[in-house]
N, C-alpha and C positions, 0 to 999 in steps of 0.2 A: 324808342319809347322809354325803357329806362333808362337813358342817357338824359333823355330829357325829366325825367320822375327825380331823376338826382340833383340837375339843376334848382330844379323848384325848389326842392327842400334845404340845396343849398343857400339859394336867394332868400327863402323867407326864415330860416335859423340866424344867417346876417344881419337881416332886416332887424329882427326882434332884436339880436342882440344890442344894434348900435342903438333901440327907440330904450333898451332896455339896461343901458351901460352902465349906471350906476349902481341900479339891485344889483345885477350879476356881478361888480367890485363888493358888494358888501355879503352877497350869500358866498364868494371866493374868500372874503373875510372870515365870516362868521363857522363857516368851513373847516379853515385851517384852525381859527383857534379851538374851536371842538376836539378837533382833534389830537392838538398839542394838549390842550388839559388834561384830556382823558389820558393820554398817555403820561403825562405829572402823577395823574393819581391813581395809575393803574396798577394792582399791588403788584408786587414781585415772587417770585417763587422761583424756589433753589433745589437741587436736586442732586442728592448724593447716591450713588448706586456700586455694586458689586458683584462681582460675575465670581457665582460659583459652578462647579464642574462637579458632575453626577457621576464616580468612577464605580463600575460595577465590575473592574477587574481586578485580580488579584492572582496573584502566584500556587494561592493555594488551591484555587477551584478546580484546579485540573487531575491533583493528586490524589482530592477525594471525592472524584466525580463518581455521582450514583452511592456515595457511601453516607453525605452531608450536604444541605441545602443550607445555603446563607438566607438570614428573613431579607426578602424583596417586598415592595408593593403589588398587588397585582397588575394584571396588565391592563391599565387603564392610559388614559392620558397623563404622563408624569408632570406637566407643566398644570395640569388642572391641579393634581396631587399634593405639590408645593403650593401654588395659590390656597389652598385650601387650610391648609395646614400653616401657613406662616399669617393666614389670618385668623386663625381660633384663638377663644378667650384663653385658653392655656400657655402660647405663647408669646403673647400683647401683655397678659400680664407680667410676665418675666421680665418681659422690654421695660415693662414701666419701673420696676422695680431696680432693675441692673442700672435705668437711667438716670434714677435717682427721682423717677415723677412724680414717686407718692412712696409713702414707707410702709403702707399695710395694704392689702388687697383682700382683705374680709370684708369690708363693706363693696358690697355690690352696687347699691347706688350709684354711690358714688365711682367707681372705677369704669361702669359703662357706660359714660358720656365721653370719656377717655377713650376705652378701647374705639368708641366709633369712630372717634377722632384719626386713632392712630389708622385705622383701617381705610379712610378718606385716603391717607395720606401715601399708602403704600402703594407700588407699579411690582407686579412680576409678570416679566415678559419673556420670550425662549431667545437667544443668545448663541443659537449655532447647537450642531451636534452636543448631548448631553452638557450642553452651556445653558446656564439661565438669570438671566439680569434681576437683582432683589434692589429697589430702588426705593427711596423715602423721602418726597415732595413735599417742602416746608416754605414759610413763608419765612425764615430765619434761616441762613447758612449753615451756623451753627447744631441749630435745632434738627438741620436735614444729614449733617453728618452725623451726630450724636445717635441718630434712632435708626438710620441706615446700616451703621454697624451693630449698635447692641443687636438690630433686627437680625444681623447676619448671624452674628454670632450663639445666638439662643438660638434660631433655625438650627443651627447645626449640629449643637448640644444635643438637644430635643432630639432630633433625629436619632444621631448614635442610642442614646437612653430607651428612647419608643423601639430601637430595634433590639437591645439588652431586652427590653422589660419583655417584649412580644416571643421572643424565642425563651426568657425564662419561664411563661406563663403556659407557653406549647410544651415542654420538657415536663413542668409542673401536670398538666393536665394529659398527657402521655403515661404519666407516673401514674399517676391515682388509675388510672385506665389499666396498667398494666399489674396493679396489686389487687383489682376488680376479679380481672379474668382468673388471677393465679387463686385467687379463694373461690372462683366457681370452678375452675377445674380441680381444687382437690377436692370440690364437693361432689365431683361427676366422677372422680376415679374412687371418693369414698362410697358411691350408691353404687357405681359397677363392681366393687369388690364382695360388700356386704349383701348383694342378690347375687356370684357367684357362690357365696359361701355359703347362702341360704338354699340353697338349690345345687346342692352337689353332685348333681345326678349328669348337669352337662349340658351339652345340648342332643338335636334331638339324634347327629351322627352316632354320638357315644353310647344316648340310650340303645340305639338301634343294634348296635356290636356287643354294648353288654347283654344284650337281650340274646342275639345269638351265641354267646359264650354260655351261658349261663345253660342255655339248650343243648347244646354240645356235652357241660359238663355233667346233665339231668341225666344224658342217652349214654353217657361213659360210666358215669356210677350204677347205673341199673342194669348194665353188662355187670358191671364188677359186683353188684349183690347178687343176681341170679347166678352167678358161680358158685361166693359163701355161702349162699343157700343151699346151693348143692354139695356142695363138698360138709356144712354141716348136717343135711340129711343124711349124707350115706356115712359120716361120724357115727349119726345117734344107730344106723342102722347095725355096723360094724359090733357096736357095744355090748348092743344081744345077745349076740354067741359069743363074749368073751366072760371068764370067771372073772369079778372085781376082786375079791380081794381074798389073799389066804388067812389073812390076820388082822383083830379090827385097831390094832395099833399099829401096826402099817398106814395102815388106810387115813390114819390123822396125820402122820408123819410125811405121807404123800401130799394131801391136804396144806400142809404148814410150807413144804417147800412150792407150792406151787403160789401159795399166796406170799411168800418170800418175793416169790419170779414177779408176782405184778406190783408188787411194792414196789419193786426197783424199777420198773417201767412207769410206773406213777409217777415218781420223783423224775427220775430221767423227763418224762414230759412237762411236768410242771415247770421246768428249768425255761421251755421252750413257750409256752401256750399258755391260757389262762384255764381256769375253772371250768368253765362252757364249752371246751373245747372237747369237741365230740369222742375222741379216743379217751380224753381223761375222765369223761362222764361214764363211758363204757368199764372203763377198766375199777373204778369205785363200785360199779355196780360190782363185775367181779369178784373182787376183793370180797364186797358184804355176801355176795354167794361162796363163796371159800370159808368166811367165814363161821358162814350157817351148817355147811357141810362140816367144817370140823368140828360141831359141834355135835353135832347129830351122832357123829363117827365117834368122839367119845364118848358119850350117855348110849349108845346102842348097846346092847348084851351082845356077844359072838353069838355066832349061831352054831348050832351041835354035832356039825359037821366042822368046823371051824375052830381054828389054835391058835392062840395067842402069839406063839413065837414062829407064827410058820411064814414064810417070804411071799408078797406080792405075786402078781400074774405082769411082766415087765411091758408083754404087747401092751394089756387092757391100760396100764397107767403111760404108756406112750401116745395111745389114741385117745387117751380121758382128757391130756393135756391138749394135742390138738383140736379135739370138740371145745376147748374154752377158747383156744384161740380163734375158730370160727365162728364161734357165741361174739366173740368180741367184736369182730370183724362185721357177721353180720349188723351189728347193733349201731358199728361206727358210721356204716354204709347206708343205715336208715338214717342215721341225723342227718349224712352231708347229703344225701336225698332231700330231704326235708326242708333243711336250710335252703338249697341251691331252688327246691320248690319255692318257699318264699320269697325269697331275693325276685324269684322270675314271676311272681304275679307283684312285687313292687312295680319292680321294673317295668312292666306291662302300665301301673296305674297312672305310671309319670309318663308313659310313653302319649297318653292320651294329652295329657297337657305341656308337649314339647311343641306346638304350634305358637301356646301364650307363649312357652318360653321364650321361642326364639324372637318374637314379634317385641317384647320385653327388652330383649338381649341387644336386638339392633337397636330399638330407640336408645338405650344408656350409650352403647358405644360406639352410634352417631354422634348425641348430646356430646359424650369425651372427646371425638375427635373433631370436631366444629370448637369446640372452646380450647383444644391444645393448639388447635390449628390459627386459631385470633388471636391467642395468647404469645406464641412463639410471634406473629408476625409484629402483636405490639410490644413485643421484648425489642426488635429487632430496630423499630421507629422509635424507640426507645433512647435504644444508644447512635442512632443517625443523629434522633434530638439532643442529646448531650454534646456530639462532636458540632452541631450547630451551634449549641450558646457557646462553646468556644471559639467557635470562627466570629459569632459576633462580640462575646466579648475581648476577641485579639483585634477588632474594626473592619475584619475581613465583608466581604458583599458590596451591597452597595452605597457607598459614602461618599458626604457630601466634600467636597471641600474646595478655600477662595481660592480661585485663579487668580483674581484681581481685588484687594482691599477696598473698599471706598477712598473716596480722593476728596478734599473739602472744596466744598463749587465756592468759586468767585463771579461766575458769570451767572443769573439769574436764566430760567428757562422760559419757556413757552414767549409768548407776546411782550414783547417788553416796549421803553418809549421810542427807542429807532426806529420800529416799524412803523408805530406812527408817527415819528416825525417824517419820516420819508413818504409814505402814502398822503398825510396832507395836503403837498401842493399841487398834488394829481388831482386826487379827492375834491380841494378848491374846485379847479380847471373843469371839472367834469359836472359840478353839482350845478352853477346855474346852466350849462351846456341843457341837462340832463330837464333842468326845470324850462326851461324854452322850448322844448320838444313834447312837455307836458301840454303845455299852453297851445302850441301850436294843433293837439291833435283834440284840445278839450274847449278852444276858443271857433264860435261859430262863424267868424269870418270865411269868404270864399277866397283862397289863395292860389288853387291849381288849377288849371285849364281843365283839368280832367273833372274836378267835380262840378265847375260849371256844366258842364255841358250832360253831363249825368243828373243837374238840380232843372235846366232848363228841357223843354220838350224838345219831342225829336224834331220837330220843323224848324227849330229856330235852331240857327248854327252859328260859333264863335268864327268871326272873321278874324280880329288879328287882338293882341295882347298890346295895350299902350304901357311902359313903363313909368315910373314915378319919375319927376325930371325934379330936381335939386337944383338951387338957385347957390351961386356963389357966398352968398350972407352965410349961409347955412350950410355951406361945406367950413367954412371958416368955424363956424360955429361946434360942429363936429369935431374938427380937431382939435377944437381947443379941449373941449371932452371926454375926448381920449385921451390927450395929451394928461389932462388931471387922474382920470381912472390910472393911465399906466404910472404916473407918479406915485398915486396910492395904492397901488399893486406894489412897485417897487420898497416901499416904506413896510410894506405889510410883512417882502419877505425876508427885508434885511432883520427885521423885529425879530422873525423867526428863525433866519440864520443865528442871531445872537442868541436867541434861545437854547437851538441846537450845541452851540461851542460849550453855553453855560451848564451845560447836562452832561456835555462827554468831562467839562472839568471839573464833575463834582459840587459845582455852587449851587446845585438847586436837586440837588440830594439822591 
């Protein structure tokens, strides 16, 4: 069954063709020259390109691995990266400028019907491992080498510069960053200094220990006075049974040396202590009681028992002197009571607010150690950043550079007229083929056995197929008509071989 479906279609594609001989000579005509014109006047377009190599290696990244980062792209698509970039208005206008397309690029207007231009024009394509083809498609050779290179060569500029300016702009803004933190840390080490000094008491360990010392020295001193207490009771008591004086000019002369004796303990102290200090305070008093005593001792009258010239009692003025040294003693023993008393109800006051304190104390010298702690680390990014703009400004990272220069095109790309000369005579050959087959499947005639019998009901059955019989006149008549078709078939294609010769030599441009 389709051996026979093939026949058919062959018999009546024949058929038409021979009833149909002279169209299909003239749509074989009209065919070819279509398609040779088009190809006459199909523009050309040239194509200069140049393969640059993406090198991200260098001798030095190993030496100062972890110390310095060369400026990279992020990790993106780097061929999107480069497309992107070699078609921004900042680099097209270079191009135009370096090309000589235009001498100013202030006016906007005017220069972005250019840049579209140039942007039509460019191909970047990937080229193999970190290889990438930068191409510039002109309808002038000329014109596609010219812009292919400037194009290459401002990419690569641009490049270097954009990775200069972006590792200067990181060091720059590192910098201001790291003179930020250095003035808020000496402002957190100036508040944690000026509230330790505002608050000298400590914290709350130190109150805790001064408070126990200060107990200690309260319960040591008041052993050490209820002794001078005692020992100057049993003084004063001693004194009672002794004679004071034989003579009442002794008794000044005693007087004077004994305020001699604190004199020189006065000075002596003062050398050491100030004013306040509880032995010098004691021993002034002294002194003004010595004083009052000598006075007393010479405005007194003797008494009538008593001689002017008669000697002391040497016990009574041994023990007279010890009772002032116990007077003194006790006296010194009450201040430093006294004092160590106040000190220990300070100390008590602040002990109640050693909770602020310390609550105070950690927040500053958290604050300090949070901003020495950012600070040191962007000291540290600091100078990573410094040794970075030097790797980029020595070209170290990653750079671009040509593998392969552009080359000036001589041979036009994409569709040029070869192809259509060569597709033509196929193109012919197939177009009325193609238009017969239209006909045959769009013209209502019954040609195949099959549709008959599908058009006619099912009782009625095709017996047998009569072919079309040809009479001798009109075989004669046939050939003569083909005989002319293939003549002007032949004329048609020697037209177009000559055509062909006249295009590879140049004569028709």
């Amino acid at each position: 069954m389709q051996t026979s479906l093939i026949q058919d279609w062959t018999y009546a594609l024949l058929t038409e063709l021979n009833r149909h001989k002279g169209k299909a000579a003239l749509v074989f005509l009209l065919t070819v020259c279509a398609l040779v014109a088009a190809g006459l006047v199909w523009p050309k377009h040239y194509e200069a390109s140049a393969i640059v190599f993406a090198d991200d290696q260098n001798i030095i990244k190993p030496l100062l691995a972890g110390q310095a980062e060369v400026t990279r792209p992020e990790q993106v698509d780097q061929l999107t990266v480069v497309r992107q970039r070699i078609a921004s208005n900042q680099i097209l206008e270079q191009v135009l400028l370096d090309a000589k397309l235009v001498d100013d690029v202030s006016d906007k207007y005017k220069i972005q019907p250019l840049i579209r231009s140039l942007q039509g024009g460019i191909i970047v394509n990937d080229a193999g491992r970190n290889h990438y083809k930068i191409a510039y498609r002109a309808k002038d050779a000329a014109t596609a080498y010219l812009l292919a290179s400037t194009l290459t060569d401002v990419f690569i500029r641009d490049s270097a510069r954009t990775k200069r300016q972006e590792s200067g702009e990181a060091f720059t803004f590192i910098d201001t960053q790291v003179k930020t933190y250095k003035e808020q840390l000496q402002a957190a080490e100036e508040k944690l200094k000026n509230f330790k000094s505002q608050n000298p008491e400590g914290s709350e360990d130190t109150i805790s220990k001064r408070i126990s010392d200060l107990r200690s020295n309260i319960e040591t001193l008041g052993l050490d006075l209820q002794v001078a207490r005692t020992r100057r009771d049993e003084l004063r008591q001693q004194l009672t049974h002794e004679s004071a004086f034989i003579a009442q000019s002794y008794k000044a002369s005693v007087y004077r040396d004994s305020l001699t004796q604190a004199q020189a303990r006065l000075d002596t102290l003062r050398l050491s202590y100030q004013e306040t200090y509880p032995d010098i305070v004691a021993l002034k008093q002294q002194i003004q009681d010595i004083q009052r005593s000598i006075a007393q001792a010479e405005g007194q009258p003797a008494s009538a028992g008593s001689n002017s010239g008669s000697a002391s009692n040497p016990v009574y003025q041994k023990m007279k002197t010890d009772l002032s040294d116990a007077e003194v003693s006790v006296r010194t023993l009450e201040l430093r009571v006294a004092s160590n008393q106040r000190l220990l109800e300070d100390s008590l006051s602040h002990s109640r607010q050693g909770a602020e304190y310390q609550a105070q104390l950690a927040e500053l010298t958290r604050d300090y150690n949070v901003t020495r702690q950012i600070y040191e680390s962007m000291l540290e990014r600091k100078e990573k950043a410094r040794l970075s703009m030097a790797l980029d400004v020595q070209g170290q990272g990653l750079n671009y550079k040509i593998q392969e220069p552009p080359v000036y095109p001589t041979v036009p790309v994409g569709i040029r007229f070869m192809h259509f000369f060569l597709v033509a005579p196929l193109a012919g050959l197939l177009a009325p083929i193609g238009l017969i087959v239209a006909l045959i499947f769009l013209d209502p005639k019954i040609r195949f056995v099959e549709r008959m019998q599908t058009a006619l009901p099912k009782s009625v059955t095709v017996l047998a197929v009569i072919p079309h019989m040809t009479t001798s006149q009109e075989r004669r008549e046939i050939k003569a008509e083909w005989r002319n078709v293939v003549i002007f078939m032949a004329a048609v294609l020697l037209v177009y071989a000559l055509l062909g010769v006249a295009r590879l030599l140049g004569w028709l441009g």
